[in-house]
Backbone as a chain_set.jsonl record, in Angstrom:
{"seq": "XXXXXXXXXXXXXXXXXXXXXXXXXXXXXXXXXXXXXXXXXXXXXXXXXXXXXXXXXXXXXXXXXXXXXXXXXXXXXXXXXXXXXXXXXXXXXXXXXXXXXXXXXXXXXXXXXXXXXXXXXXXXXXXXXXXXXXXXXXXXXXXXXXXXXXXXXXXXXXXXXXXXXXXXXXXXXXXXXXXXXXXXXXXXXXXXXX", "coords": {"N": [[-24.076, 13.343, -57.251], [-21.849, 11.672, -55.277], [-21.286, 11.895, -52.101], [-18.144, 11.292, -50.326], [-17.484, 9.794, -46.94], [-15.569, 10.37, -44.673], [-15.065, 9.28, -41.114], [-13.876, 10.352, -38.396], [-12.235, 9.765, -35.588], [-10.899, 8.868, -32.364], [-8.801, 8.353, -29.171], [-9.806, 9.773, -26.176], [-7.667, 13.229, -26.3], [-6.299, 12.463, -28.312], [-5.136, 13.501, -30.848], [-7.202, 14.286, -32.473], [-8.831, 16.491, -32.967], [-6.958, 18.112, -33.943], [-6.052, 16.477, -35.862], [-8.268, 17.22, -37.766], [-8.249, 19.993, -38.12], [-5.815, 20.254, -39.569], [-7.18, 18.504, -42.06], [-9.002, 20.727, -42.666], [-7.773, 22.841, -43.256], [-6.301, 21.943, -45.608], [-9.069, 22.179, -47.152], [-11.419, 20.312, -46.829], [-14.529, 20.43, -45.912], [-15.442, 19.677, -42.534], [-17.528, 18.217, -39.752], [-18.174, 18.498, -36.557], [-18.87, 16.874, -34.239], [-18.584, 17.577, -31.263], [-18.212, 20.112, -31.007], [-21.487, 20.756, -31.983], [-22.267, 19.242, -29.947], [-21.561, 21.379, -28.364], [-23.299, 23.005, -28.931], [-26.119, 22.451, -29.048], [-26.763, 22.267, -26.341], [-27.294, 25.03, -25.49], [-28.241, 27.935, -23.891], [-31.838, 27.992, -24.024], [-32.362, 26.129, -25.786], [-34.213, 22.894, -26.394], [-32.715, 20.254, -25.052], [-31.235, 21.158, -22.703], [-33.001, 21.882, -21.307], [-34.154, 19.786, -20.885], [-31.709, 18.058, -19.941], [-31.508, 20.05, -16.919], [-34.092, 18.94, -16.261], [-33.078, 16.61, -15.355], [-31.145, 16.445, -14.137], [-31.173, 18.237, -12.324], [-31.911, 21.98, -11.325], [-29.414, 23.621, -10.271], [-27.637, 22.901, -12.048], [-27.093, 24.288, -14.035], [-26.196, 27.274, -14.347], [-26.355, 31.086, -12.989], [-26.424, 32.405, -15.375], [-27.747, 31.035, -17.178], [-26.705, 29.12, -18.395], [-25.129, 26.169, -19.121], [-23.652, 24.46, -16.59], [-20.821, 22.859, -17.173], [-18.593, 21.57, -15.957], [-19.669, 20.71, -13.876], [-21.216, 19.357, -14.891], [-20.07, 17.234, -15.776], [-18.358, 15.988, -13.569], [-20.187, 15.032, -12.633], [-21.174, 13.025, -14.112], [-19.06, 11.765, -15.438], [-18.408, 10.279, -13.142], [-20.349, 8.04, -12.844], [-22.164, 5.838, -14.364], [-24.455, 5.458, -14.737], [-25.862, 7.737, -15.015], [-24.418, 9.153, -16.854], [-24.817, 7.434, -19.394], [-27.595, 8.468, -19.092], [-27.799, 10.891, -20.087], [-26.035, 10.697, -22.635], [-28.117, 9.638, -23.817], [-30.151, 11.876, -24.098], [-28.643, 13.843, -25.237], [-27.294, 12.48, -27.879], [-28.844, 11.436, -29.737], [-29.609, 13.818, -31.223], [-27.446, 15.756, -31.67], [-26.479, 13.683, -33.905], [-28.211, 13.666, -35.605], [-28.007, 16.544, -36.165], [-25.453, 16.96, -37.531], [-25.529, 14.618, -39.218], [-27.769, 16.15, -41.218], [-25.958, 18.112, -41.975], [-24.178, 16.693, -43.74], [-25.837, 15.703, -45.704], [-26.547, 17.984, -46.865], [-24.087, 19.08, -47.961], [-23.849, 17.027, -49.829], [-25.786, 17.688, -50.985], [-24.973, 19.934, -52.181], [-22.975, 19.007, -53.706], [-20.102, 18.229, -52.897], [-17.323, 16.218, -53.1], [-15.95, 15.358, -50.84], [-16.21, 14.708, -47.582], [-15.512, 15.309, -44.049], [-16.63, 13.998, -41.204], [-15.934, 14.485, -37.545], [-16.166, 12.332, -34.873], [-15.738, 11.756, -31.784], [-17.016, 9.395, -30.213], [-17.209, 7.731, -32.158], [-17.699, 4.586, -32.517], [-18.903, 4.005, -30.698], [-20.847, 5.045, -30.658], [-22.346, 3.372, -32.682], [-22.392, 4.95, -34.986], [-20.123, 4.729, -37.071], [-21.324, 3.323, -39.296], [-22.56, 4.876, -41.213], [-20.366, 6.621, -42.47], [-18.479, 5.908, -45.063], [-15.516, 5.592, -44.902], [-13.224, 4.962, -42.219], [-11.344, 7.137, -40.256], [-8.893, 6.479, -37.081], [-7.146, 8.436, -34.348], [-4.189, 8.482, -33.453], [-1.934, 8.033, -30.01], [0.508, 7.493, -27.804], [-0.167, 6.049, -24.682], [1.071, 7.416, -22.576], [1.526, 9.892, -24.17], [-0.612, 10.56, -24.313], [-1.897, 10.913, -21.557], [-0.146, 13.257, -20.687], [-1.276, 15.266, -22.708], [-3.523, 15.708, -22.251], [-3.449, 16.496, -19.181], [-2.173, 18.836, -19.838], [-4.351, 20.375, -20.237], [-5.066, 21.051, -17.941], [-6.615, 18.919, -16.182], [-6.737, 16.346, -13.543], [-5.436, 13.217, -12.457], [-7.662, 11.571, -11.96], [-9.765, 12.13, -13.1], [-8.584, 12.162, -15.879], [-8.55, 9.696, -15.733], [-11.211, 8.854, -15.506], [-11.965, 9.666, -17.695], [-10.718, 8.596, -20.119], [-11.898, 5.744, -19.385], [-14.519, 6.144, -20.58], [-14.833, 5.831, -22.787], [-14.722, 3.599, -25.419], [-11.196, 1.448, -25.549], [-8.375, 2.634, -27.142], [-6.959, 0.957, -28.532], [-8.755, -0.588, -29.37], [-10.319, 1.013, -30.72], [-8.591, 1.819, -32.757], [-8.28, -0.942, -34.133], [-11.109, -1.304, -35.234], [-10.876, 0.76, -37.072], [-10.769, 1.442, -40.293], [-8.134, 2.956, -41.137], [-5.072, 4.406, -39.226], [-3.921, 7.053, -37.91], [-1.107, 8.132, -36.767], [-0.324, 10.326, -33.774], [1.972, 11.402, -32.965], [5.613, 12.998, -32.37], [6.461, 15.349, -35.083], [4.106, 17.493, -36.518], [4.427, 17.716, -39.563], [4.392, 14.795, -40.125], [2.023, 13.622, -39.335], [0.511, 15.209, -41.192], [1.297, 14.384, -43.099], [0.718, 11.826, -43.257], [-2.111, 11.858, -42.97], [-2.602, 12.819, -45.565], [-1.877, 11.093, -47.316], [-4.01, 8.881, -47.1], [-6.375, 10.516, -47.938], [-6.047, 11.896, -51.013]], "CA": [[-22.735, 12.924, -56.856], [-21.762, 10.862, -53.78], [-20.041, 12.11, -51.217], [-17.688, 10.205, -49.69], [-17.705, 10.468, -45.7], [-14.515, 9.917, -43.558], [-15.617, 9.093, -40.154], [-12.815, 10.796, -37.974], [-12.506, 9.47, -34.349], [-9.547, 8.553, -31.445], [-9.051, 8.751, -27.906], [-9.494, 11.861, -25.902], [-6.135, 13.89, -26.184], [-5.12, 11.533, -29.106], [-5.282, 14.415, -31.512], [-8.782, 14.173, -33.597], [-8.851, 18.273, -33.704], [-5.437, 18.713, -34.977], [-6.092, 15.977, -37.829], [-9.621, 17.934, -38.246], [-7.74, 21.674, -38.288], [-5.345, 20.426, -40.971], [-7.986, 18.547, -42.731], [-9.818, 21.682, -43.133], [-6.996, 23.535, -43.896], [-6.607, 21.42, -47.049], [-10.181, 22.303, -48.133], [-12.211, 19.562, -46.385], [-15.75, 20.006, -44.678], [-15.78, 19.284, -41.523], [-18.328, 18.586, -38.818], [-17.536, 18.29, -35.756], [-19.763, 16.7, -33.132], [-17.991, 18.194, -29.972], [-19.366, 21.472, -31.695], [-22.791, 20.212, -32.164], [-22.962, 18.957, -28.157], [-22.563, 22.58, -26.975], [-24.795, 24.047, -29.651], [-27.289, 21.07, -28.581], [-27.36, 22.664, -24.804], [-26.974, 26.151, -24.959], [-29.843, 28.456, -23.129], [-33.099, 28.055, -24.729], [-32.142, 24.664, -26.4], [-34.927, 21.374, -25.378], [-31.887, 19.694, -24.434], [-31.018, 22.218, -22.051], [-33.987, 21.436, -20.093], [-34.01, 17.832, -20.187], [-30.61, 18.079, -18.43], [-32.274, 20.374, -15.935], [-34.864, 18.306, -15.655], [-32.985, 14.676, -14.971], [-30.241, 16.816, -13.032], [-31.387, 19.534, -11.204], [-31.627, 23.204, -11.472], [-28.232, 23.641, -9.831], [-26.742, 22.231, -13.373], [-27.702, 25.398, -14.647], [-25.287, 28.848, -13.921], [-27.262, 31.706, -12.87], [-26.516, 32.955, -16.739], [-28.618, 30.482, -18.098], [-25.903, 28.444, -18.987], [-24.844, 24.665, -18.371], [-22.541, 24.498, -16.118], [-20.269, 21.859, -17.967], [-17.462, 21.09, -14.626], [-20.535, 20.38, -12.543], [-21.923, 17.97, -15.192], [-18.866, 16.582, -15.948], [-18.248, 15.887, -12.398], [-21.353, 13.886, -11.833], [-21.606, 12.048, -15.539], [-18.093, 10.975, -14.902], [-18.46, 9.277, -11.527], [-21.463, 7.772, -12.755], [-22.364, 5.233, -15.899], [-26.175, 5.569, -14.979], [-26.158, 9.174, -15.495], [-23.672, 9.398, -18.208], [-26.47, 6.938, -20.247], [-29.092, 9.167, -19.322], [-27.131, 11.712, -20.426], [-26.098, 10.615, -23.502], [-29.72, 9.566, -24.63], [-30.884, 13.329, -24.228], [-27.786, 14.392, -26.195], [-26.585, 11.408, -29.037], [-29.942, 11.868, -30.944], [-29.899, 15.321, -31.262], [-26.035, 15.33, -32.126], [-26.433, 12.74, -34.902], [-28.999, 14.353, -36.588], [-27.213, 17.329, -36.877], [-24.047, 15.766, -38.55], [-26.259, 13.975, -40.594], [-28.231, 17.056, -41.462], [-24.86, 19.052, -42.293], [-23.787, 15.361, -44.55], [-26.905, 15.841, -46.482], [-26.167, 19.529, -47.398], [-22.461, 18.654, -48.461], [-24.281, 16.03, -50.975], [-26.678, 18.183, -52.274], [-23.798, 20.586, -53.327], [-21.686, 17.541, -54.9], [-18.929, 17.64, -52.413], [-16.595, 14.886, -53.318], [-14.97, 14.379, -49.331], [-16.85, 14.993, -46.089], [-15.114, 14.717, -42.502], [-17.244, 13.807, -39.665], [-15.164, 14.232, -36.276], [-17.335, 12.28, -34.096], [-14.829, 10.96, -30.783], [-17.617, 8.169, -29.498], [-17.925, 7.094, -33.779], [-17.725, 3.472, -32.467], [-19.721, 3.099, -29.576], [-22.446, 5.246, -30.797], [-22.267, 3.156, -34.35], [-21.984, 6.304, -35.99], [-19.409, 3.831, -38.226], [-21.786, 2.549, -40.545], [-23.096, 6.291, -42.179], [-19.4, 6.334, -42.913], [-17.129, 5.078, -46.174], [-14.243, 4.797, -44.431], [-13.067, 5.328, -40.676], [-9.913, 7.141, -39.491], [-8.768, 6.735, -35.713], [-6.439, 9.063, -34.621], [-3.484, 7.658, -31.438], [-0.799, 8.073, -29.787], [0.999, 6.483, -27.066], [-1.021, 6.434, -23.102], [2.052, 8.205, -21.973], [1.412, 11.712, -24.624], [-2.268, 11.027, -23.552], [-2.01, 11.753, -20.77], [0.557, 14.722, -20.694], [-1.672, 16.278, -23.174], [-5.029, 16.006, -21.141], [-2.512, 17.205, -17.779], [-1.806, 20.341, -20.01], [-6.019, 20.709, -20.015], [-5.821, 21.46, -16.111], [-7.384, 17.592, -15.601], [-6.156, 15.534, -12.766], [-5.547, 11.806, -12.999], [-8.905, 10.903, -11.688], [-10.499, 13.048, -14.034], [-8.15, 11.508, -16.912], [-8.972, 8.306, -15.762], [-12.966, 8.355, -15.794], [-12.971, 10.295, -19.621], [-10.241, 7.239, -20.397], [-12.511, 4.905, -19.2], [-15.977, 6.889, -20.966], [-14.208, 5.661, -24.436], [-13.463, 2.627, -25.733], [-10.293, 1.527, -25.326], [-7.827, 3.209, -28.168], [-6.871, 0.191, -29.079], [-10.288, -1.28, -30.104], [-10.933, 1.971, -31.923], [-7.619, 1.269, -33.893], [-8.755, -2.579, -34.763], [-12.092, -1.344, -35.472], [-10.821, 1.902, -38.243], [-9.82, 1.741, -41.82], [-7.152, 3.769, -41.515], [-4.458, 5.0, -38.178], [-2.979, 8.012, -38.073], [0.042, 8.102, -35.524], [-0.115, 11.687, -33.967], [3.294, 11.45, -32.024], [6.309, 13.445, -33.358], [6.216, 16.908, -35.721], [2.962, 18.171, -37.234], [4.135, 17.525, -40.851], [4.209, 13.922, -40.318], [0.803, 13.869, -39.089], [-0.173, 15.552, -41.643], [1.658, 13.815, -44.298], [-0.621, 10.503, -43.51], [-3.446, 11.921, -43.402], [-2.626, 13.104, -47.241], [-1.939, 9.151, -48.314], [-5.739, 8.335, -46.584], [-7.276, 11.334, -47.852], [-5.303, 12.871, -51.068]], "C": [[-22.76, 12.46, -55.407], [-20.727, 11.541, -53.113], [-19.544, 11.333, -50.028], [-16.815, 10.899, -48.414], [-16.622, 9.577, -45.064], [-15.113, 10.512, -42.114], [-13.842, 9.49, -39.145], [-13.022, 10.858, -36.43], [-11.287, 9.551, -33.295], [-9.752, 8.648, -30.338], [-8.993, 10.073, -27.659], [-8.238, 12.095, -25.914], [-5.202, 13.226, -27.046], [-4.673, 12.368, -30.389], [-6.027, 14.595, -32.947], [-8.713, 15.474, -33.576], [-7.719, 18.61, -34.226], [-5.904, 17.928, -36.172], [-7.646, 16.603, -38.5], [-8.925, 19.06, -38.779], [-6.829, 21.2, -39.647], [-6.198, 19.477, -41.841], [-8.778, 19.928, -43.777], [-8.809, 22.816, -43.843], [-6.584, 23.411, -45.352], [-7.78, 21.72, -47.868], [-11.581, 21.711, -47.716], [-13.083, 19.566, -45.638], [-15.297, 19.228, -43.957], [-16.548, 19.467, -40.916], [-17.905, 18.149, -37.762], [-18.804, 18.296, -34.391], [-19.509, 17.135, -31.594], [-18.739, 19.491, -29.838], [-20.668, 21.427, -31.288], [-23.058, 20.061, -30.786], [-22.946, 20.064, -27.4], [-23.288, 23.399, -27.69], [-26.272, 23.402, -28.791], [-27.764, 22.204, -26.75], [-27.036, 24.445, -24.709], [-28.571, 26.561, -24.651], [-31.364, 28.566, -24.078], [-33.622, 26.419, -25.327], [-33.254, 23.684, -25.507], [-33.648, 21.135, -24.805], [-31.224, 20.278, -23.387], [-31.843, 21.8, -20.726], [-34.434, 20.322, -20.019], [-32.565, 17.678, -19.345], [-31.257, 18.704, -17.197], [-32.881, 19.773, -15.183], [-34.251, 17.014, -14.773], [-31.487, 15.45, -13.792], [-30.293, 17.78, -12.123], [-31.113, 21.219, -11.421], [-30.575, 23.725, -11.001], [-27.181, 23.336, -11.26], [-26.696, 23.005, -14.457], [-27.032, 26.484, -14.039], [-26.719, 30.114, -13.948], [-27.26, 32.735, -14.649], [-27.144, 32.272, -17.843], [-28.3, 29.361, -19.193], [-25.603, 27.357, -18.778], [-23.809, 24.843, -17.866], [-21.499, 23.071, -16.212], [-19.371, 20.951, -17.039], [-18.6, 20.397, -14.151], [-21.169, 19.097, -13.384], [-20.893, 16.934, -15.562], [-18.592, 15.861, -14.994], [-19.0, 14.346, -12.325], [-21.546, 12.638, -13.386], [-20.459, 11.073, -15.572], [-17.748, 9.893, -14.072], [-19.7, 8.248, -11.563], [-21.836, 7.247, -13.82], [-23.979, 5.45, -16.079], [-26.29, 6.761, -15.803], [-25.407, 9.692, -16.747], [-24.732, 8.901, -19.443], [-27.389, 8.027, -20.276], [-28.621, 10.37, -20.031], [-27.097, 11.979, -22.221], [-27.363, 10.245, -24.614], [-30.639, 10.806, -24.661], [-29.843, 13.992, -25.74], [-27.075, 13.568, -27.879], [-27.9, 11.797, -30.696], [-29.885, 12.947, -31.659], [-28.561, 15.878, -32.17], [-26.007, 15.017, -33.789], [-27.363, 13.533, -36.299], [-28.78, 15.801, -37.239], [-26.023, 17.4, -37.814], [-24.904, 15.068, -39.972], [-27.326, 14.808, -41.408], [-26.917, 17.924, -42.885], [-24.347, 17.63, -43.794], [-24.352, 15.834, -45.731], [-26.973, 17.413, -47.934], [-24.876, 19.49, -48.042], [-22.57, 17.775, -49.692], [-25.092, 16.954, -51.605], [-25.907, 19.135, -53.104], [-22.702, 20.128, -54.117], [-19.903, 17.925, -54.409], [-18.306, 16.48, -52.967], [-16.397, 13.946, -52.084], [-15.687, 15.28, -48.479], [-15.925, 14.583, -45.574], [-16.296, 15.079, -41.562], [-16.902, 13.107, -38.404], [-16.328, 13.655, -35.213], [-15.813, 10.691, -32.874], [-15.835, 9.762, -30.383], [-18.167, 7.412, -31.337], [-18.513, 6.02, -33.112], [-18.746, 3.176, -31.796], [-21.083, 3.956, -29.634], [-22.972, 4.461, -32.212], [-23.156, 3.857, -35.452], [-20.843, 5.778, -37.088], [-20.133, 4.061, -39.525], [-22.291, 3.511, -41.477], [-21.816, 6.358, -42.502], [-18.727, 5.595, -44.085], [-15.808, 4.686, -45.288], [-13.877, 5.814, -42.736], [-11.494, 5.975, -40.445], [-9.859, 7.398, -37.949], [-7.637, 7.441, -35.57], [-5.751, 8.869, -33.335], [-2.513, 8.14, -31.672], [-0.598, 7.645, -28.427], [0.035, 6.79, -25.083], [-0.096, 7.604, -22.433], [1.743, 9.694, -22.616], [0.14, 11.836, -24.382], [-2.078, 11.904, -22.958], [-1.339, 12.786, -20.109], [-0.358, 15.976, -21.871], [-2.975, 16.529, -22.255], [-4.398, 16.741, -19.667], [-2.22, 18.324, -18.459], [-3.251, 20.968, -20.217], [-6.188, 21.102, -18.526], [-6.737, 20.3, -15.774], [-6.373, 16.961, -14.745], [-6.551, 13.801, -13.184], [-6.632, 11.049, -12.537], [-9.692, 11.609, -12.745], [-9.604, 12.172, -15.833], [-8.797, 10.406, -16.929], [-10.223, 8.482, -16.315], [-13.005, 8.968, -17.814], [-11.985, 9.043, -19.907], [-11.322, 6.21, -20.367], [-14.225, 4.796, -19.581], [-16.387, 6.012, -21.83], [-14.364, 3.99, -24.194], [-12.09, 2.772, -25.829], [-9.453, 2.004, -26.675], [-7.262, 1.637, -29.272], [-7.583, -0.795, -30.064], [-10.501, -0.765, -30.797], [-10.454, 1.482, -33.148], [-7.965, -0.126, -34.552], [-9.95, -2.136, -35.421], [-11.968, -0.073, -37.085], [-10.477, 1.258, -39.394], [-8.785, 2.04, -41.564], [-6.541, 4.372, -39.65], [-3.8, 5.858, -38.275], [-2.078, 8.206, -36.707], [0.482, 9.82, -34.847], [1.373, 12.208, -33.171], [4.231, 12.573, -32.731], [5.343, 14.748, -33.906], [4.519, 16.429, -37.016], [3.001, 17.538, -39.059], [4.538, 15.799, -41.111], [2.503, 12.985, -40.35], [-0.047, 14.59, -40.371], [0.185, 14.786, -43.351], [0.844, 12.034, -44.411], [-1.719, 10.479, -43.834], [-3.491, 12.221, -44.85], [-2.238, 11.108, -47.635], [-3.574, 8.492, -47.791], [-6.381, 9.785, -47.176], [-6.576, 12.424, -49.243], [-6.025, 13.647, -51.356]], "O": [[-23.562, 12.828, -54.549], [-19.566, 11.717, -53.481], [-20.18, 10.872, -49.079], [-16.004, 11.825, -48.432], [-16.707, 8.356, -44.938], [-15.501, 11.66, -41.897], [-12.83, 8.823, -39.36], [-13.752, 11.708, -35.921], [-10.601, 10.551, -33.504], [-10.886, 9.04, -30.061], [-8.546, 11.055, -28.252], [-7.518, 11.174, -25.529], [-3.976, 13.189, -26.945], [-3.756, 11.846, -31.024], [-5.613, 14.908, -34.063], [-8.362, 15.751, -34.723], [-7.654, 19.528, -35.043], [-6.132, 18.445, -37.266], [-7.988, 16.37, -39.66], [-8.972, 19.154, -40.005], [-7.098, 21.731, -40.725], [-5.735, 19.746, -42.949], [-8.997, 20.047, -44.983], [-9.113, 23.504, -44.818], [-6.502, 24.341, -46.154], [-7.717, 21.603, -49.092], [-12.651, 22.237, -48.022], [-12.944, 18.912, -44.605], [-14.772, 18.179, -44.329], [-16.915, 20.642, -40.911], [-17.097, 17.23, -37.9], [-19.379, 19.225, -33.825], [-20.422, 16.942, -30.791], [-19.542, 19.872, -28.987], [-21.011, 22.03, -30.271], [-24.02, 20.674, -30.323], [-23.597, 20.259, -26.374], [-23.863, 24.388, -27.236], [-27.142, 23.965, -28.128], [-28.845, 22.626, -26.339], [-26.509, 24.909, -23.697], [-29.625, 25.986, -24.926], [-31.591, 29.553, -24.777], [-34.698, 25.822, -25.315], [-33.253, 23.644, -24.277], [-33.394, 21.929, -23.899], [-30.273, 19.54, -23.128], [-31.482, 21.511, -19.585], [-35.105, 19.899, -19.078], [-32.491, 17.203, -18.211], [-31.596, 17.885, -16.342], [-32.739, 19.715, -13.962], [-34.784, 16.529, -13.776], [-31.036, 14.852, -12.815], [-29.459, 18.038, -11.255], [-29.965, 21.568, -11.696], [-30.656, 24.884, -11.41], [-25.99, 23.646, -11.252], [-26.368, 22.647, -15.588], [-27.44, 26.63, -12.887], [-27.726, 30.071, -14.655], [-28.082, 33.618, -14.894], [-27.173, 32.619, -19.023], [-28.9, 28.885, -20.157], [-25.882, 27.283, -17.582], [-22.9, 25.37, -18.508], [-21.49, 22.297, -15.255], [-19.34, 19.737, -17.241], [-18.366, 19.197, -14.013], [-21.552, 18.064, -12.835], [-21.187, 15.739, -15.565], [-18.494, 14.699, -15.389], [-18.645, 13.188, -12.103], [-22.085, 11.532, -13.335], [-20.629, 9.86, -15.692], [-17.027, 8.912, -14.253], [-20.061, 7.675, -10.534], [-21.977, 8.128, -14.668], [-24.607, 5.573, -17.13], [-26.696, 6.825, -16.964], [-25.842, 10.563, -17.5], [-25.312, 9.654, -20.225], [-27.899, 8.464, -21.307], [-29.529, 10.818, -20.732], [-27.668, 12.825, -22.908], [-27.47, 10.504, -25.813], [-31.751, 10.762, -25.186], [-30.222, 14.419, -26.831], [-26.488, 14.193, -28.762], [-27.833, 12.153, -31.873], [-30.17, 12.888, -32.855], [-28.735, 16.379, -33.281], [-25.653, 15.789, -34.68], [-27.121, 13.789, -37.478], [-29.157, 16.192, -38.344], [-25.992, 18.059, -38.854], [-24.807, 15.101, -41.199], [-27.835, 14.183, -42.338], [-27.02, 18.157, -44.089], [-24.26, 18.13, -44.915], [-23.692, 16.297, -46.661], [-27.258, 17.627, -49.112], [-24.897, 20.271, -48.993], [-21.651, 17.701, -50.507], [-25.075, 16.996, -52.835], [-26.012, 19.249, -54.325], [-21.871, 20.643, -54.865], [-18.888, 17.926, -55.104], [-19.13, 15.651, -53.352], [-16.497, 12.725, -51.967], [-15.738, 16.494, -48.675], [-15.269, 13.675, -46.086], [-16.745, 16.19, -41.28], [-17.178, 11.963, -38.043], [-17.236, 14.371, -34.789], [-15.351, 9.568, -33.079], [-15.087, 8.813, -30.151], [-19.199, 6.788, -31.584], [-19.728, 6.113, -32.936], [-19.501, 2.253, -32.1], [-22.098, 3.748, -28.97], [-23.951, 4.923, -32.799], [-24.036, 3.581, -36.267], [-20.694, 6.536, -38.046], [-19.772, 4.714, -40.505], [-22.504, 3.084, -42.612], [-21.983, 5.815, -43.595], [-18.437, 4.432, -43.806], [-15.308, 3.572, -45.136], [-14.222, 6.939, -42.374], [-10.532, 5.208, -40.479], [-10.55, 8.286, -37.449], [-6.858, 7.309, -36.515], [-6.344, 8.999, -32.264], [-2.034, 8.582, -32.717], [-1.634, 7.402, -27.81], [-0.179, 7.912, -24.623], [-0.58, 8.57, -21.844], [1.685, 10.655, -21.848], [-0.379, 12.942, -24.226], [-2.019, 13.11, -23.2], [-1.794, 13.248, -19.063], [-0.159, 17.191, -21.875], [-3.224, 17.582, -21.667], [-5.111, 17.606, -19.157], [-1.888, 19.183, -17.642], [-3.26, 22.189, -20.375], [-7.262, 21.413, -18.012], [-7.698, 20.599, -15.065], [-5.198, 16.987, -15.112], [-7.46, 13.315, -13.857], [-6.575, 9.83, -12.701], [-10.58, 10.807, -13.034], [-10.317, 11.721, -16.729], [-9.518, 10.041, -17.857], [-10.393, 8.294, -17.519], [-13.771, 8.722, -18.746], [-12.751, 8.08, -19.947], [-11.659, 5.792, -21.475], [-15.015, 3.932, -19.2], [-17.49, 5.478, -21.952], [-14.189, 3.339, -23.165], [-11.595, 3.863, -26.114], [-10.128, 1.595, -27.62], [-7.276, 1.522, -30.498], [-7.229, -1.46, -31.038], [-10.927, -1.31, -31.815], [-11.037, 1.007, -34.122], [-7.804, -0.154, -35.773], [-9.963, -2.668, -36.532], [-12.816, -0.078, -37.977], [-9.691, 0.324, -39.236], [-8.067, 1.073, -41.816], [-7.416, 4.717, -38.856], [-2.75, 5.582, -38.854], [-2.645, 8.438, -35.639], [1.423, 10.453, -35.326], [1.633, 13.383, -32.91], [3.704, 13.135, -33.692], [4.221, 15.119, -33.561], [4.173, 15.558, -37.813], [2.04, 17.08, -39.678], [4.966, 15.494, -42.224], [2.061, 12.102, -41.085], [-1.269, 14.444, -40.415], [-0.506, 14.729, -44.368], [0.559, 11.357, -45.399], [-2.356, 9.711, -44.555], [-4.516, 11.842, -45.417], [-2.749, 10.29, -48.4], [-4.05, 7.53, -48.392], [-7.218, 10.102, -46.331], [-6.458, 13.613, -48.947], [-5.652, 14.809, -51.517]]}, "num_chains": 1, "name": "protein.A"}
């Protein structure tokens, strides 16, 4: 049996974990590559120490831990290092998702979700049947990322990480509008997904 893989993306703070949480609440595997990037670096992990290595032992908490602000900081302010960044971590990522896919097929799932926020620009698309992006207006952006404790330079650069929301939206199957009450939001995603 085939299982058929909704590719589940949006801007940051556009609300891709809410349409994941009631996804799953319905029944629906999910994976969730956000997941996967701090399994990917926790203490022991290669990837762990290829950050180390390309950023410095300072990038590292004396608990053995990544210190996520501090790389954030510098990956942000910085497209070189964000690249280098993401070429330690995208591989590694992908293959887990597509690991977890694999396992969901061999038990004859019907419907996969795979939440993956950079789908597009890592074309993470094309392992996909069908794409949902998930928006809402720049204005609840960024009041929801301002209720994260981020300042508007800090909004800006993860804004500017992404493609633009708009491109995502041209580029999906399917838009889910996350504005407004919960059971509207959730009542779309049931006509894309019954």
């Amino acid at each position: 049996m085939c299982v058929k893989t909704f590719g589940l993306t949006g801007g940051i703070g556009m609300g891709k974990s809410t349409a994941a949480d009631l996804l799953r609440r319905r029944g629906f595997p999910v994976v969730d590559s956000d997941v996967i990037a701090r399994e990917v670096v926790e203490p022991g992990q290669p990837a762990l120490a290829e950050i180390r290595q390309l950023f410095g032992q300072e990038i590292v908490g004396d608990d053995g831990r990544l210190r996520r602000d501090e790389l954030a900081k510098r990956v942000f302010a910085d497209a070189s290092a964000r690249r280098k960044l993401e070429e330690i971590l995208h591989p590694r990522i992908r293959a887990v998702w597509q690991s977890q896919l694999q396992s969901w097929r061999a038990e004859g799932r019907p419907t996969a979700i795979a939440l993956i926020p950079l789908l597009f620009e890592t074309d993470a698309a094309r392992y996909c049947d069908a794409t949902i992006c998930a928006a809402c207006s720049a204005k609840t952006q960024r009041q929801r990322l301002r209720q994260r404790g981020w300042n508007d330079e800090q909004i800006d650069q993860r804004i500017a990480a992404q493609l633009p929301v708009e491109k995502k939206m041209l580029l999906a199957d399917y838009v889910v509008w996350t504005e407004g009450p919960l059971d509207a939001h959730e009542a779309q995603l049931a006509r894309i997904i019954p």
